[in-house]
KEZA-447250 format. One record per residue: y, z, x of N, C-alpha, C in turn. Coordinates in steps of 0.05 Angstrom, whole numbers, padded with zeros to 5 digits, always signed. Each point is the difference from the previous one (the first is absolute). Layout:
N
YZXYZXYZX/...
***
This chain:
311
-01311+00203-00543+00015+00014+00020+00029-00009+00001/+00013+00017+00002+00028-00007+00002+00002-00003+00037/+00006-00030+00017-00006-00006+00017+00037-00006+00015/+00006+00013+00015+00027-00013+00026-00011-00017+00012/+00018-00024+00005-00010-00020+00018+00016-00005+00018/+00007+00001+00022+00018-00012+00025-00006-00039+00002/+00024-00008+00020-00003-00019-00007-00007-00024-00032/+00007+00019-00027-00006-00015-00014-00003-00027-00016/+00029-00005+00023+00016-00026-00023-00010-00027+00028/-00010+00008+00022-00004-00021+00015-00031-00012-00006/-00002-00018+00019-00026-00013+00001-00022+00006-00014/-00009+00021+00009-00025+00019-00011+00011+00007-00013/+00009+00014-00018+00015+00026-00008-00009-00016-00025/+00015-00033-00006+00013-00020-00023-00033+00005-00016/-00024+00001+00017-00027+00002-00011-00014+00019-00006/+00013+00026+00015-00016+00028+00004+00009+00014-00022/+00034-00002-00006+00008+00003-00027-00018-00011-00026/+00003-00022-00011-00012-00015-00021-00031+00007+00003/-00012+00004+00018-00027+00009+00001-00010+00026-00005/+00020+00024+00006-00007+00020-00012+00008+00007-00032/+00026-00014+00002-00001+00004-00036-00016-00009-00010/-00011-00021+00003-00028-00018-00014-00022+00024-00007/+00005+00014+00019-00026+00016+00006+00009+00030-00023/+00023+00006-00010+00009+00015-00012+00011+00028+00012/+00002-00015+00017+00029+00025+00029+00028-00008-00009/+00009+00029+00000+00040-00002+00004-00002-00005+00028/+00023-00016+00006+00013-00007+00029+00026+00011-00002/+00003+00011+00018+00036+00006+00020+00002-00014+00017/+00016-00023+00009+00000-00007+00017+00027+00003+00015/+00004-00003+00026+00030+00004+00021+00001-00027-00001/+00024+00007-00004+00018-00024+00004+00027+00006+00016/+00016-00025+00013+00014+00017+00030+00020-00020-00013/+00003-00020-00029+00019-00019-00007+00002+00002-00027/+00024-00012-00005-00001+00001-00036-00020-00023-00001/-00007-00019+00010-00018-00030+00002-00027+00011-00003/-00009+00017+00014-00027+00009-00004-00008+00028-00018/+00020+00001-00010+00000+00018-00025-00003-00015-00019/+00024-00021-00003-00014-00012-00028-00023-00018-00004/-00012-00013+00033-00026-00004-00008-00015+00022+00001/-00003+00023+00005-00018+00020-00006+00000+00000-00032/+00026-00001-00012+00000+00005-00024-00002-00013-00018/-00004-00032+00010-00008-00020-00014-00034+00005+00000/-00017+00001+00022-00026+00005+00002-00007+00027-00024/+00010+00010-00003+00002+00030-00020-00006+00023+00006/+00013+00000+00030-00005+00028+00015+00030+00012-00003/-00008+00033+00006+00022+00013+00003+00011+00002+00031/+00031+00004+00004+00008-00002+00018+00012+00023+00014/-00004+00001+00029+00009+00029+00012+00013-00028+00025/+00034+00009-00002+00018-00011+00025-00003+00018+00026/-00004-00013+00013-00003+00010+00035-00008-00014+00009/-00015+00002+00030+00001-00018+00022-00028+00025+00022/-00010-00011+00015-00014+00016+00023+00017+00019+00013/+00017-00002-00002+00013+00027+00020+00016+00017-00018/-00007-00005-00022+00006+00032-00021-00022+00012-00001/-00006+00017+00018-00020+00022+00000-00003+00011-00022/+00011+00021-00008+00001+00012-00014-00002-00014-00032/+00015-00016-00006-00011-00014-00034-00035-00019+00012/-00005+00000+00014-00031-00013+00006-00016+00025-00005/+00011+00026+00011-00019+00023-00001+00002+00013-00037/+00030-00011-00011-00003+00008-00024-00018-00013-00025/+00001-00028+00009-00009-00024-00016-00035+00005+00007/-00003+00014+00021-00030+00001+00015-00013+00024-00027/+00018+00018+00005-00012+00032-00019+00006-00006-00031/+00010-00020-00007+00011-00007-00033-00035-00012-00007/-00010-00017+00026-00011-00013-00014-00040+00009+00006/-00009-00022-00011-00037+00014-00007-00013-00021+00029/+00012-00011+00013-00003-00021+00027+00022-00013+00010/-00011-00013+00019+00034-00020+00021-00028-00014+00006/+00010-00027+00000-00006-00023+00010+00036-00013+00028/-00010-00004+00018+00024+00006+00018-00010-00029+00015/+00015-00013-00012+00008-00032+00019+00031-00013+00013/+00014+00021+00003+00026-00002+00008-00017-00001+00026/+00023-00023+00017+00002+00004+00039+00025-00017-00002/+00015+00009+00021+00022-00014+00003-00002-00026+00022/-00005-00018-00017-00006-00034+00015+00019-00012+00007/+00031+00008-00018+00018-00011+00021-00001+00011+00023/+00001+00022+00007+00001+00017+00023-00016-00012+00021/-00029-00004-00009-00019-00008+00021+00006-00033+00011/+00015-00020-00028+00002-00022+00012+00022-00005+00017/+00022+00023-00003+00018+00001+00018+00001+00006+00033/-00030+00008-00002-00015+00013+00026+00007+00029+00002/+00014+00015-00020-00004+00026+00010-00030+00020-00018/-00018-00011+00011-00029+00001-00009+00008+00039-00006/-00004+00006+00024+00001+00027+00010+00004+00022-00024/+00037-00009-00015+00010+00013-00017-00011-00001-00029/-00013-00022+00000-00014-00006-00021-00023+00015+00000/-00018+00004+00014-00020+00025-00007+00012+00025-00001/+00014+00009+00015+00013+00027+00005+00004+00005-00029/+00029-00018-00016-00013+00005-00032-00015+00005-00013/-00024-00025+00009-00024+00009-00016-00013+00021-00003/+00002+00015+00030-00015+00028+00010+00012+00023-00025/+00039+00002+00008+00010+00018-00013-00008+00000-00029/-00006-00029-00023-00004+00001-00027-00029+00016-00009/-00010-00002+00021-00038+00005+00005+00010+00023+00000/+00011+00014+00018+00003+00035+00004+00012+00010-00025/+00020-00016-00006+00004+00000-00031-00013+00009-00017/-00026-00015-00015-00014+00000-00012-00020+00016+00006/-00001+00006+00026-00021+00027-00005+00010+00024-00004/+00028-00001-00006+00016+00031+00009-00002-00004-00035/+00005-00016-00024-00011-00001-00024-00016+00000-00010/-00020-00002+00011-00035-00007-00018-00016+00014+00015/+00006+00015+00010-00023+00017+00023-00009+00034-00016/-00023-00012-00007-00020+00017-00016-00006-00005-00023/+00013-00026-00014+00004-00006-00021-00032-00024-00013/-00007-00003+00026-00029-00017-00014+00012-00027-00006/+00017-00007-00005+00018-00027-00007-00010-00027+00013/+00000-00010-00003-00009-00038+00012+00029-00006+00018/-00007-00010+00027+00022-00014+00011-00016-00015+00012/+00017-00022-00008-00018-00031+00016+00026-00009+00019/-00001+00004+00029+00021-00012+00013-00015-00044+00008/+00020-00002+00023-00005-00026+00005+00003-00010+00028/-00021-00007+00016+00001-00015+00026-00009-00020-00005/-00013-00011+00033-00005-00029-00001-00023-00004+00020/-00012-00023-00004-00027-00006+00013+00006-00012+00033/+00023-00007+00005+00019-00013+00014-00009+00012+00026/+00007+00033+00001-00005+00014+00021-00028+00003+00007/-00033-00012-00020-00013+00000+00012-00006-00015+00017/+00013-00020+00008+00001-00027+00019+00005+00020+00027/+00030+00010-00002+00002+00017+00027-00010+00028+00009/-00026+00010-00020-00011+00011+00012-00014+00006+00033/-00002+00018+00016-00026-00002+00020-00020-00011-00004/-00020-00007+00018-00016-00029-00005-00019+00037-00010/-00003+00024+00009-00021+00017-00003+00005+00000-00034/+00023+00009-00004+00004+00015-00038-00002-00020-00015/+00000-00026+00007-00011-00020-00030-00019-00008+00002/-00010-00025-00018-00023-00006+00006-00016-00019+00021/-00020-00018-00007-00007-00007+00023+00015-00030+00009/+00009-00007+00019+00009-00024+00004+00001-00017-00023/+00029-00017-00015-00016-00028-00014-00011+00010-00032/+00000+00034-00001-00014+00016-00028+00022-00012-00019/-00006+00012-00018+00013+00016-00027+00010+00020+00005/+00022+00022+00004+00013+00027+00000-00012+00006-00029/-00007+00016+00012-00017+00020-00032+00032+00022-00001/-00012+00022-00029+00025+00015-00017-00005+00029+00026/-00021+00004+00013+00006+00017+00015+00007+00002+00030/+00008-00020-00001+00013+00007+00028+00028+00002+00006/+00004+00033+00015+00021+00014+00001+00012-00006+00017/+00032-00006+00003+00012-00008+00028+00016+00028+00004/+00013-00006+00032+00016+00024+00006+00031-00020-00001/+00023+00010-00003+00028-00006+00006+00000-00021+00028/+00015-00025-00005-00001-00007+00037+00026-00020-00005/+00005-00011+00023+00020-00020-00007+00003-00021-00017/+00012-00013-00009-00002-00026-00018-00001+00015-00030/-00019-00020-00013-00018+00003-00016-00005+00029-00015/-00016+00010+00037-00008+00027-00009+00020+00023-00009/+00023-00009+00006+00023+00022-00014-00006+00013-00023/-00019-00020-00016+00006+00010-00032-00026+00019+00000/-00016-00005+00022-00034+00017-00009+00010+00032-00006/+00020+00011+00011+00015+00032-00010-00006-00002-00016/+00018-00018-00017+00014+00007-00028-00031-00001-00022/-00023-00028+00013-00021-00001-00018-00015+00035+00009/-00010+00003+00019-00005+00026+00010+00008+00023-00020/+00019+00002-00002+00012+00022-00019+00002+00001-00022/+00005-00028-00014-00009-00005-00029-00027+00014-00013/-00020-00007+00025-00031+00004-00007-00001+00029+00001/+00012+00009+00020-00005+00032+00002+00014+00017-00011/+00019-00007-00027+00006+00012-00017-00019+00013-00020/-00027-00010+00002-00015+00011-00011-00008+00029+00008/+00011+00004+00029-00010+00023+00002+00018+00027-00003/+00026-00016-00019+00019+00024-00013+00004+00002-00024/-00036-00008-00011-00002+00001-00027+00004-00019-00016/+00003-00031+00012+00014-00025-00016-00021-00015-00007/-00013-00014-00016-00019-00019-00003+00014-00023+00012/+00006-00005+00023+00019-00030+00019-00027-00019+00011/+00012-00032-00005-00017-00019+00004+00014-00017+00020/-00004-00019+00012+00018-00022+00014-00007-00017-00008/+00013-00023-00005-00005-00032-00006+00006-00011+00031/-00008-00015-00003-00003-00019+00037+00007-00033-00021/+00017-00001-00004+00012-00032+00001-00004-00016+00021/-00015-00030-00002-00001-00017+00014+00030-00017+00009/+00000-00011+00018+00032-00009+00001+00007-00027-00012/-00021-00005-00021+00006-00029-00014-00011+00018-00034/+00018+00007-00004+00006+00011-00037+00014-00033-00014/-00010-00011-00019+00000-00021-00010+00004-00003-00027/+00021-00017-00007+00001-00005-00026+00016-00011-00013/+00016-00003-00018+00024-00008-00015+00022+00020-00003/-00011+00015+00007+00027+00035+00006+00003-00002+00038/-00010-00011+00008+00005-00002+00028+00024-00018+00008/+00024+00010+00007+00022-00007+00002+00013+00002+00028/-00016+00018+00018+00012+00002+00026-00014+00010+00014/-00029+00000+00001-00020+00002+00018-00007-00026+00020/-00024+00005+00017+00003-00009+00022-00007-00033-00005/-00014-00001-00022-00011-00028-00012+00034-00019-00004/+00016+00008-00023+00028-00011+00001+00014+00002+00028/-00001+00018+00017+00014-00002+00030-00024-00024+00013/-00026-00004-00003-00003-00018+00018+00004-00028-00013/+00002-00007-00020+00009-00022-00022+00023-00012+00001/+00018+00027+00002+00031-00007+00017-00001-00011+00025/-00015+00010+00009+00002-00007+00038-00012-00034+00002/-00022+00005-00016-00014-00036-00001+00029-00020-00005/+00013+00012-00028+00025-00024-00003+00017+00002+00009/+00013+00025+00027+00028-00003+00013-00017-00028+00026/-00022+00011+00005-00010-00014+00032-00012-00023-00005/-00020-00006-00030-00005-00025+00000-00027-00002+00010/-00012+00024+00002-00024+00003+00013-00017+00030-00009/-00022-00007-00011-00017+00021-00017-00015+00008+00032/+00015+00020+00002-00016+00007+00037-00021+00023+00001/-00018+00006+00019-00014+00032+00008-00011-00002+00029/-00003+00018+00012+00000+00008+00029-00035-00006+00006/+00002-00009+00019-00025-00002+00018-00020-00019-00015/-00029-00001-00010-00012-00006-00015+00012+00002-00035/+00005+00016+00003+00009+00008-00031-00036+00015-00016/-00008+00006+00020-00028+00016-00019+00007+00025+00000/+00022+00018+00002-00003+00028+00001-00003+00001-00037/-00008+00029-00005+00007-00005-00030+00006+00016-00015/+00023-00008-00030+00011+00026-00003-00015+00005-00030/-00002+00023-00005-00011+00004-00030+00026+00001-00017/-00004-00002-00027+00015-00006-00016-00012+00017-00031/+00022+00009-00018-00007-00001-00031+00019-00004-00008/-00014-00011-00027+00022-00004-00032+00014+00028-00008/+00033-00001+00002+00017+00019-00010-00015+00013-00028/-00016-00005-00015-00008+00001-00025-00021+00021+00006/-00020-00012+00020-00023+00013+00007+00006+00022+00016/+00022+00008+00014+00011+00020+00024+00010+00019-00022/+00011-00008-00032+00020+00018-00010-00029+00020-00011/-00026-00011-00012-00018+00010-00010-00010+00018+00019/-00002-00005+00030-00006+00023+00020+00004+00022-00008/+00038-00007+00010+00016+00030-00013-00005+00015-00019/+00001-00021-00020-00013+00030-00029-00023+00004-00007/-00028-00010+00018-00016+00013-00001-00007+00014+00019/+00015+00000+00032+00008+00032+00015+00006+00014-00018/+00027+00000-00011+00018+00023-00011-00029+00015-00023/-00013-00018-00007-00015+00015-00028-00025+00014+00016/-00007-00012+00020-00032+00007+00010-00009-00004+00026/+00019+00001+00017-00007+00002+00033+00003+00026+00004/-00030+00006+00023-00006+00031+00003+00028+00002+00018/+00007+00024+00009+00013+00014+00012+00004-00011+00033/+00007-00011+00010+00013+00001+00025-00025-00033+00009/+00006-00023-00020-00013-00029-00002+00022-00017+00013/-00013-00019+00020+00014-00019+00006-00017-00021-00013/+00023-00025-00018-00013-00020-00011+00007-00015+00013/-00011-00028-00002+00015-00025+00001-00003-00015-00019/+00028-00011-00011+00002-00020-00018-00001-00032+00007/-00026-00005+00003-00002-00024+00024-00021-00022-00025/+00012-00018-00001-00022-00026-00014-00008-00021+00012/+00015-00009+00027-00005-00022+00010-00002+00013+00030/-00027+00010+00013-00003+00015+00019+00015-00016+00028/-00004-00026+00004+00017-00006+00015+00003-00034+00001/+00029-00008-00003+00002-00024-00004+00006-00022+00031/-00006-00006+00005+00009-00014+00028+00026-00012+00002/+00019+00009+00006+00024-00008+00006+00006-00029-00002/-00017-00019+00020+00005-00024+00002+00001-00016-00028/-00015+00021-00015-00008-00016-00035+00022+00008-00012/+00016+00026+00001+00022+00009-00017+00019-00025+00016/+00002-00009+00028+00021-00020+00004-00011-00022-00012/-00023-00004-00004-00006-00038-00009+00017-00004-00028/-00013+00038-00019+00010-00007-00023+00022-00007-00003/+00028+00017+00015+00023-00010+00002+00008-00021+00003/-00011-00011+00014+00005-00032+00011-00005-00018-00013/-00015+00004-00012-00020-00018-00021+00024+00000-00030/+00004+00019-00001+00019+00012-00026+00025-00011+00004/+00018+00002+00030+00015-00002+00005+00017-00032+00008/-00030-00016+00003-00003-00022+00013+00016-00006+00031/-00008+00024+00016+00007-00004+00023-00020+00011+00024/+00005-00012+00024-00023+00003+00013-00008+00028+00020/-00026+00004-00006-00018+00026+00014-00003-00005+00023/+00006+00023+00019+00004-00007+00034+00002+00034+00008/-00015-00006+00031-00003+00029+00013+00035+00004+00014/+00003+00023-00008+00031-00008+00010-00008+00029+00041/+00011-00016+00012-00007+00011+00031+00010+00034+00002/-00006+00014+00006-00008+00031+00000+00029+00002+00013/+00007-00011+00011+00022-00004+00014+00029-00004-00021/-00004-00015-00026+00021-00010-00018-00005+00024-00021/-00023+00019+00002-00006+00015-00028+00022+00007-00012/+00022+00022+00017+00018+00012-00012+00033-00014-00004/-00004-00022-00002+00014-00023-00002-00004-00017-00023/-00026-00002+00003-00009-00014-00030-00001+00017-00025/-00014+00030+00010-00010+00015-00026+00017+00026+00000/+00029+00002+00033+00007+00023-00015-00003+00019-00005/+00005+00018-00015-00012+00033-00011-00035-00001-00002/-00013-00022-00001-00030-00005-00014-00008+00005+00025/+00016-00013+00021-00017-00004+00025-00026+00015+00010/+00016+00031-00003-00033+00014+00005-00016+00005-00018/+00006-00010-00024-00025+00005-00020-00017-00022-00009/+00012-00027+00017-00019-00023-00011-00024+00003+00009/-00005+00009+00022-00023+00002+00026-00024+00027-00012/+00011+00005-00019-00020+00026-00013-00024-00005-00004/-00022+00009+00011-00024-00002-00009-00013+00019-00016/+00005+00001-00027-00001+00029-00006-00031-00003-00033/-00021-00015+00015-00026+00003-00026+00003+00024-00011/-00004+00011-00025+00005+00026-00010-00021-00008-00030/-00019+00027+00001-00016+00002-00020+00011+00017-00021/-00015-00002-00030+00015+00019-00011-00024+00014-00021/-00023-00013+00012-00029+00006-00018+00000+00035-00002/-00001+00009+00017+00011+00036-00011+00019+00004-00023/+00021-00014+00000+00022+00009-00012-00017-00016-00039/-00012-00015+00002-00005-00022-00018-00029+00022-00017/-00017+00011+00018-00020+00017-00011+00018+00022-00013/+00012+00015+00011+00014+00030-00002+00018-00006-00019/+00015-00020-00012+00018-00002-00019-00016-00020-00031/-00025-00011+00017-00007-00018-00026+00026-00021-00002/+00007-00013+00025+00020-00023-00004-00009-00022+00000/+00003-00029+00000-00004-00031+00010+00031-00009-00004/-00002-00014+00022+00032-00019-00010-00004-00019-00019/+00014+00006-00021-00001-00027-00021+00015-00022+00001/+00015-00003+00017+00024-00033+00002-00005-00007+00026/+00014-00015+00000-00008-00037+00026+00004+00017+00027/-00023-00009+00016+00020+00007+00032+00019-00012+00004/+00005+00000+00031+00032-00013+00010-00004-00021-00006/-00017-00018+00018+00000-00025-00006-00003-00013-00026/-00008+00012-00017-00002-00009-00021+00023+00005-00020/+00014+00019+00001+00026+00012-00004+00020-00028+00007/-00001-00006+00026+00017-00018+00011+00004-00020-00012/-00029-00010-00007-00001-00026-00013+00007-00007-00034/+00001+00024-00006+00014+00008-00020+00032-00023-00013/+00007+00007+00032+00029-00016-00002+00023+00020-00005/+00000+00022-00001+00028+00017-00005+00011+00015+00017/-00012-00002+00027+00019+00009+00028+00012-00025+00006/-00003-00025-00020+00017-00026+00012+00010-00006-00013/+00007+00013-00017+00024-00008-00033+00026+00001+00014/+00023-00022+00005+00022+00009+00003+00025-00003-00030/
***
C-alpha cells in the first residue's frame, strides 16, 4: 500500500515509518520542517510539506493515497496548556479525512490514549481496580475527556465507508526514540529537584509499551483491523508508579520520596495531573484480533537498560 502518515518524523512516526517499509509499504510522510523531511528521507520515505492545519493538502495526500495512518496532535499546544485548540485541530484533520476517503473502503488508523480511561464515569469503565478493556466507549468531558470527540469520530468514520481503527496509546511509549515524553520529563524533574518523587502511596498504575511494539500495532491496524476497532497498544498493563520512581532514583542515584499533594505542581509542574493516573489498561482484545505479542523489554526493564540516563 502506498500509506500517508501524519506526524511522521516524531516519536512514533521515527518507528511507524521503518516498520511499514519493512513490511513492503510506500510511505508519504508530513513534514511541517526541512529537519523532518530530511529524516523522513533519510528513513526512505517520500515527503509531502505541511502541517495539521493545511486542510486541504491532508485531504489531497488522504485521496493520493491506498490508507493514512494519522499520528499528528499538536503537543506543543497542549503543553502550553492550550489543550482545547489542540483537539479542535485534531477534529478539523479527521473531518478532513473523511471528506477524502469516504466510500473508498481505505484503512485509516487514527490515535488516542488509554489516559482518558482513568477519567472515565465510575458506570462506562470497568470494575473498580480492573483492566479497561478495548470496548469501552467514553463521551467528550472536561480534561482528558476533550479528546474522546476526536477518538469518537475517528471510529465512526467507518460509517462513511472508511475501514477506520483507533490506537489507544498508553502514556509511557518507551524506548531509545523517546526524546520528550513523559519518562524524560520525569527524569528531568528527578535531576532539577534532587528527588525521584510520586504522589500519595505511589500504587496508582500506569501501563506502558515499547515504541517498537506500538509501531507494529499501527501496521497491523492499517493491514487488518475490522472497520470501526478500538485497539490498544498496551504491553505492560500497569506499572506502579512508585516503581517507575524507584527506577529513576536508583538510576539516578538520588532519593525516592512522597512529595505532599500540596507541593505536586511545584515539584512535577505540567505532570502534576498526570502523575496521580490510575489508568490499568488491557489489551488482550486488541492482541487476539491482530495476532500481536509485544516483543521488547517493558518499562522497567527498558529503564534498566541505561539509555534514558546517557548524558
Amino acid at each position: 500500500m502506498r500509506v500517508f502518515v501524519t506526524g511522521a518524523s516524531g516519536h512514533l512516526g521515527s518507528a511507524v515509518v521503518p516498520e511499514l517499509l519493512s513490511a513492503g509499504h510506500e510511505v508519504v510522510g508530513l513534514a511541517r520542517s526541512e529537519t523532518s523531511a530530511a529524516a523522513l528521507t533519510a528513513l526512505g520515505a517520500e515527503v509531502r510539506p505541511g502541517d495539521l492545519d493545511d486542510l486541504g493538502g491532508l485531504r489531497e495526500a488522504a485521496a493520493d493515497a491506498d490508507g493514512v495512518i494519522h499520528l499528528a496532535f499538536k503537543h506543543d499546544a497542549m503543553v502550553a496548556g492550550d489543550y482545547a485548540s489542540a483537539v479542535e485541530a485534531d477534529l478539523a484533520a479527521l473531518r478532513a479525512f473523511r471528506e477524502a476517503l469516504a466510500g473508498t473502503g481505505k484503512p485509516f488508523v487514527g490515535t488516542s490514549g488509554t489516559g482518558m480511561l482513568s477519567h472515565a464515569p465510575e458506570h462506562a469503565a470497568t470494575e473498580p481496580g480492573r483492566a479497561a478493556a478495548e470496548d469501552v466507549v467514553l463521551a467528550p468531558g472536561p480534561g482528558l475527556l476533550a479528546r474522546a470527540g476526536a477518538e469518537n469520530l475517528a471510529v465512526d468514520l467507518a460509517g462513511s465507508g472508511i475501514r477506520s481503527s483507533v490506537v489507544r496509546l498508553p502514556p509511557t511509549v518507551h524506548s531509545e526514540l523517546d526524546r520528550h515524553g513523559f519518562v524524560p520529563m520525569l527524569i528531568a524533574t528527578a535531576r532539577a529537584t534532587g528527588v525521584s518523587g510520586y504522589l500519595g502511596d505511589g500504587g496508582n498504575r500506569w501501563p506502558a509499551v515499547h515504541t517498537l511494539d506500538a509501531a507494529r500495532v499501527y501496521r497491523l491496524a492499517l493491514e487488518q483491523a475490522p472497520a470501526g476497532s478500538r485497539l490498544h497498544a498496551v504491553g505492560d498493563e500497569g506499572v506502579p508508579f512508585r516503581q517507575l520512581a524507584e527506577a529513576i532514583g536508583r538510576h539516578l542515584d538520588v532519593p525516592v520520596a512522597a512529595i505532599p499533594a500540596e507541593r505536586a505542581q511545584e515539584h512535577f509542574g505540567f505532570l502534576a495531573g498526570i502523575v496521580p493516573l490510575d489508568n490499568p489498561t488491557s489489551s488482550e482484545r486488541t492482541r487476539r484480533l491482530l495476532g500481536w505479542q509485544p516483543a521488547h523489554p517493558g518499562l522497567l526493564a527498558d529503564l534498566d537498560l541505561g539509555h534514558y540516563f546517557a548524558t
